[in-house]
C-alpha positions as CSV (number, residue, x, y, z in Angstrom):
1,X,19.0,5.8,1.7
2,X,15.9,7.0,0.1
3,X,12.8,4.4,-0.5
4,X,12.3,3.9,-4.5
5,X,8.6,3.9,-5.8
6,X,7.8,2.7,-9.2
7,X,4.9,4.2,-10.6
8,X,3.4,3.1,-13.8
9,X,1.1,5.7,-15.9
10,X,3.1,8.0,-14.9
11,X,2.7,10.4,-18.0
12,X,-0.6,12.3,-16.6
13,X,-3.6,12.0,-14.6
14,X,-3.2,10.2,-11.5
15,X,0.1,8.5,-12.5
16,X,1.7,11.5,-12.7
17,X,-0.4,13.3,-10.0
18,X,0.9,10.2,-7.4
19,X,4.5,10.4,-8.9
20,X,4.4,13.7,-7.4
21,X,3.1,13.4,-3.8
22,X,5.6,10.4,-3.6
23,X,8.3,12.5,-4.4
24,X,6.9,14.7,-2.0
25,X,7.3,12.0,0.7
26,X,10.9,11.5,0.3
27,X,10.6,9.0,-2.2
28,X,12.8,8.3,-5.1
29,X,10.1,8.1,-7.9
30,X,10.5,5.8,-10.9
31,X,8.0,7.3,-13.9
32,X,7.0,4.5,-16.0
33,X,5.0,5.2,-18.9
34,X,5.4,5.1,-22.9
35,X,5.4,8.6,-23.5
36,X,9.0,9.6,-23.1
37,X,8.4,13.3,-24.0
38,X,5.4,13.5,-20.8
39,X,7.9,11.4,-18.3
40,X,11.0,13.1,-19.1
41,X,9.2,16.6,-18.4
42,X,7.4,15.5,-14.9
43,X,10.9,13.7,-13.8
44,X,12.6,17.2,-15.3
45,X,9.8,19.0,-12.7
46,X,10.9,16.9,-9.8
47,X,14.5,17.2,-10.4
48,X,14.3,20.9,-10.1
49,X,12.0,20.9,-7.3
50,X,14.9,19.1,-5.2
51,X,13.5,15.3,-5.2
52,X,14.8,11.9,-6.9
53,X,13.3,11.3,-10.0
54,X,13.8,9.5,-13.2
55,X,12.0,8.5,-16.2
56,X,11.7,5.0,-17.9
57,X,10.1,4.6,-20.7
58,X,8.2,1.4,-20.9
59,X,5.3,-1.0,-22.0
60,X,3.9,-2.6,-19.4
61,X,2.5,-5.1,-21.8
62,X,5.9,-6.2,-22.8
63,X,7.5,-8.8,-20.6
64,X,10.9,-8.5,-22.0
65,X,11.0,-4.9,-21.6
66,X,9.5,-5.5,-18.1
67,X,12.0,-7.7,-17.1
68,X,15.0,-5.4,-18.5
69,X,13.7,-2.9,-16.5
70,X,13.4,-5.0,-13.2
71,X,16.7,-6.6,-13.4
72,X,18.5,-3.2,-13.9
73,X,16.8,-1.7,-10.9
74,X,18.6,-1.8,-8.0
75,X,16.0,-2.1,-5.3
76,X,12.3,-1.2,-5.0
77,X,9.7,-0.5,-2.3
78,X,6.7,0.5,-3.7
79,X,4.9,-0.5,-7.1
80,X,2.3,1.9,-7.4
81,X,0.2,-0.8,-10.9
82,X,-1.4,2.7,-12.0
83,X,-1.2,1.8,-15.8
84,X,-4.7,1.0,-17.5
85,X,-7.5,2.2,-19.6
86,X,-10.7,2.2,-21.4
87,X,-11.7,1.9,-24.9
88,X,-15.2,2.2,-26.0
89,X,-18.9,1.7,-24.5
90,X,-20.3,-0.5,-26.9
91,X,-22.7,-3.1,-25.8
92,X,-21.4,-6.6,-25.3
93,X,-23.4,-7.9,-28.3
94,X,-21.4,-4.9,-30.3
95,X,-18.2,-4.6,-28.9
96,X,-14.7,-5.4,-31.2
97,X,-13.3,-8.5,-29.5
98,X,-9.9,-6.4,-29.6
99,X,-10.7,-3.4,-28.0
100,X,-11.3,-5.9,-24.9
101,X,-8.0,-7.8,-25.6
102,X,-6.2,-4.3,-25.4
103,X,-8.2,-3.1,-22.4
104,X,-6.9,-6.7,-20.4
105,X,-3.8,-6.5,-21.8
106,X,-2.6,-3.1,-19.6
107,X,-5.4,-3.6,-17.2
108,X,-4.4,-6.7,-15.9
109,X,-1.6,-8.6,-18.0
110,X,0.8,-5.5,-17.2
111,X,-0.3,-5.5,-13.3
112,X,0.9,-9.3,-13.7
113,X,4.2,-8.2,-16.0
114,X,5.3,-5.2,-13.2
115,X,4.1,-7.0,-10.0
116,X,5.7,-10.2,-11.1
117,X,9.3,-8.7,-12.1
118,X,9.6,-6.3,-8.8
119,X,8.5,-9.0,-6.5
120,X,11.6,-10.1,-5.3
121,X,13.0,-6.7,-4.9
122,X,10.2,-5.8,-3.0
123,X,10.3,-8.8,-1.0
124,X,13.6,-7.9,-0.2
125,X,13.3,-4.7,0.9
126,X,12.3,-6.0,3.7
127,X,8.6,-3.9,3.6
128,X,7.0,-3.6,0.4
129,X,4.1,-2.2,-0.7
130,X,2.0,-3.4,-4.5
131,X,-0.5,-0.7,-4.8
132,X,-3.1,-2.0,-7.4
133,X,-5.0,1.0,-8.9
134,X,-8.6,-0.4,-10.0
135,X,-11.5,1.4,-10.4
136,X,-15.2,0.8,-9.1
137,X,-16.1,-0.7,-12.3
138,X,-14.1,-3.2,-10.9
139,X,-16.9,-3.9,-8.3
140,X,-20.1,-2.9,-10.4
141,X,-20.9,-4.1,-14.0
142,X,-23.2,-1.5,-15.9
143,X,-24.0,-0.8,-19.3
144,X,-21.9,-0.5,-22.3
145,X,-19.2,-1.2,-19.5
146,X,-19.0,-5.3,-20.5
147,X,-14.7,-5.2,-21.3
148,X,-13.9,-2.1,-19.1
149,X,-15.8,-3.6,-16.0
150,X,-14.1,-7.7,-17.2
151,X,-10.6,-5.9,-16.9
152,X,-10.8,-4.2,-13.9
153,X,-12.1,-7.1,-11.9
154,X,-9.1,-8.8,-13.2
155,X,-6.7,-6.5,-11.5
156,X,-9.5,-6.6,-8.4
157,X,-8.9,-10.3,-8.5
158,X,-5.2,-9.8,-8.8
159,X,-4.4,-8.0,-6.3
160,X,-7.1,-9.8,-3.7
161,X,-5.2,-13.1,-4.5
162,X,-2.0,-12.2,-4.2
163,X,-2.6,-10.7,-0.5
164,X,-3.7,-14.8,0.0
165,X,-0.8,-15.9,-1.3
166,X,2.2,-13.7,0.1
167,X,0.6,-14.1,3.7
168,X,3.9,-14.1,5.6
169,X,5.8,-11.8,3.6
170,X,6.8,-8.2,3.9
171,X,4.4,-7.0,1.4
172,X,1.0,-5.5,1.8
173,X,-1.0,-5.4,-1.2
174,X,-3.3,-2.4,-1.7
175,X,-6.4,-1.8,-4.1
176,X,-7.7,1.9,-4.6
177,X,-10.7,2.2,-6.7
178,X,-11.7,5.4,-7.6
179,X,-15.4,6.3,-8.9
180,X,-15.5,9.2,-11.4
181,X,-12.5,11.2,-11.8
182,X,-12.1,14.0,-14.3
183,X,-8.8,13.8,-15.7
184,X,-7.4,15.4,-19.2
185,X,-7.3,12.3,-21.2
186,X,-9.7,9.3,-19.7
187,X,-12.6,9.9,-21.0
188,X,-11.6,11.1,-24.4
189,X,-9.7,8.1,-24.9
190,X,-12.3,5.6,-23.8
191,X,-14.9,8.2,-26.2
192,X,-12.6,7.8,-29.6
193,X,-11.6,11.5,-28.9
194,X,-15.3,13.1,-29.0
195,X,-14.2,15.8,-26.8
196,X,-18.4,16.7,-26.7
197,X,-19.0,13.1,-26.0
198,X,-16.1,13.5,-23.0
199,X,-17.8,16.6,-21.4
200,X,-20.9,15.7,-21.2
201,X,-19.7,12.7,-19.1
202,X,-19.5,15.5,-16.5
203,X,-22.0,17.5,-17.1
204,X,-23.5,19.5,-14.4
205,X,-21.6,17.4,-12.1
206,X,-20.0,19.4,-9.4
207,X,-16.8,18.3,-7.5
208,X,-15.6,15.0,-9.7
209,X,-12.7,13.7,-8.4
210,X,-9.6,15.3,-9.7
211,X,-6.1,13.0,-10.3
212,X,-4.6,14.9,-7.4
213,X,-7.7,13.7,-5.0
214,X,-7.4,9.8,-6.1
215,X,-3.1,10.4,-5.6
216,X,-3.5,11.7,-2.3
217,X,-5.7,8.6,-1.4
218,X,-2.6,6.2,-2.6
219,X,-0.1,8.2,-1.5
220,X,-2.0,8.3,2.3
221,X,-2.7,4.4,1.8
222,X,0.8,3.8,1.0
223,X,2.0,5.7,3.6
224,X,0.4,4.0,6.5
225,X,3.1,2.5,8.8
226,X,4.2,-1.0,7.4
227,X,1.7,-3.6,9.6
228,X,-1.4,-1.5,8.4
229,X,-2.7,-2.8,5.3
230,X,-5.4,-0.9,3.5
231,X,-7.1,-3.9,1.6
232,X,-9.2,-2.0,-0.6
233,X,-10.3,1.7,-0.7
234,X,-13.3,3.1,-2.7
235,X,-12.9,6.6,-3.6
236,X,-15.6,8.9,-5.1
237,X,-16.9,12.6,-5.2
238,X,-20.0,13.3,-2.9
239,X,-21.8,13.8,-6.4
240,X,-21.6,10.2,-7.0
241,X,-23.2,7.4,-4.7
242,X,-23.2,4.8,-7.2
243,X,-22.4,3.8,-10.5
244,X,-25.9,4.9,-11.8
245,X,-26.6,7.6,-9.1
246,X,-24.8,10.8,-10.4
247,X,-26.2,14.1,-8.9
248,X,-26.1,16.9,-11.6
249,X,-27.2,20.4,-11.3
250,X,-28.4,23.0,-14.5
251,X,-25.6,24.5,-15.8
């Protein structure tokens, strides 16, 4: 019988870009997102390619919902905590106290809500695998970064303590933390929707990371046999050798 992922952000970008090379692997893929329109249509793609997929809509941020969802699932071996974003780059002086409340609330309270929930199903199984998808902000603070940069060290801190605390039980906990990645909604949502403001993020840039290239690191990482755990994996585009070191070219 077929392994079941659960993949959270599953709608677009890397969610939905991992969803599919999981799928690929023989998986039975799970799509978890809010958007039922997005999940319906990926898990529709799937389908007709010849995998296992179905869609769930859900908000990671709600426990009840989360728990529905868990208890109704019938087993589970990989949570892929893909589910997250940024909103705004104001300063920390300037920033609206909820945009940060929002940004921990996916970032980290609905890693908590999914990992939480599946555990003993994954537990069960026998050899699960919590993939925690952070970010390098997670690592390095920067400008205009202050809530972003808080949230993603949350789920850093997450997933690091939970690999303490399940030492002796069939579950690996992974971190991936990709460095720029140019995906279709991202940046314009952490930029308000300035699609100028969004570009020019990449500007002259050549090669970001794409969602497919961060998937095929999780889907590789979560792939390794069972005793190999991948800790944490730091992904970027050669353009890119630190948070402040971007090389551009004229366009």
């Amino acid at each position: 019988m077929p392994a079941t992922a659960v993949v959270t952000g599953a709608s677009s970008g890397i969610g939905a870009a991992t969803a599919r090379g999981l799928a690929a692997e023989g998986y039975d893929v799970v799509l978890v997102a809010r958007r039922a329109d997005r999940i319906e249509a990926l898990a529709e793609e799937l389908t007709a390619a010849g995998h296992n997929a179905r869609a769930q809509v859900l908000d990671v941020t709600n426990r009840a919902a989360v728990d529905a969802f868990a208890e109704d699932l019938p087993a589970c071996s990989v949570l892929v905590n893909n589910a997250g974003g940024a909103i705004g780059t104001e300063s920390v002086a300037t920033a609206d106290p909820a945009d940060w409340r929002a940004m921990y609330e996916v970032n980290v309270l609905g890693v908590l809500h999914m990992t939480q929930a599946l555990l003993p199903k994954l537990v069960a199984g026998g050899e699960g695998t919590v993939l925690v998808v952070s970010s390098v902000a997670g690592h390095v603070v920067y400008e205009g970064g202050g809530g972003y940069v808080a949230a993603k060290h949350g789920a850093h801190t997450l997933a690091a303590t939970l690999r303490l605390e399940l030492l002796g039980q069939p579950v690996r906990v992974l971190e991936v933390a990709p460095g720029m990645v140019r995906t279709e909604e991202f940046t314009l949502n952490r930029l308000r929707g300035d699609a100028d403001a969004a570009e020019a993020v990449y500007a002259g840039v050549p090669d970001p990371l794409s969602a497919e290239d961060v998937a095929d690191t999780i889907v590789w990482a979560v792939t390794r046999p069972p005793h190999v755990n991948v800790d944490l994996l730091v992904v970027r585009p050669r353009a890119q050798a630190a948070q402040h070191l971007v090389h551009r070219v004229e366009e």
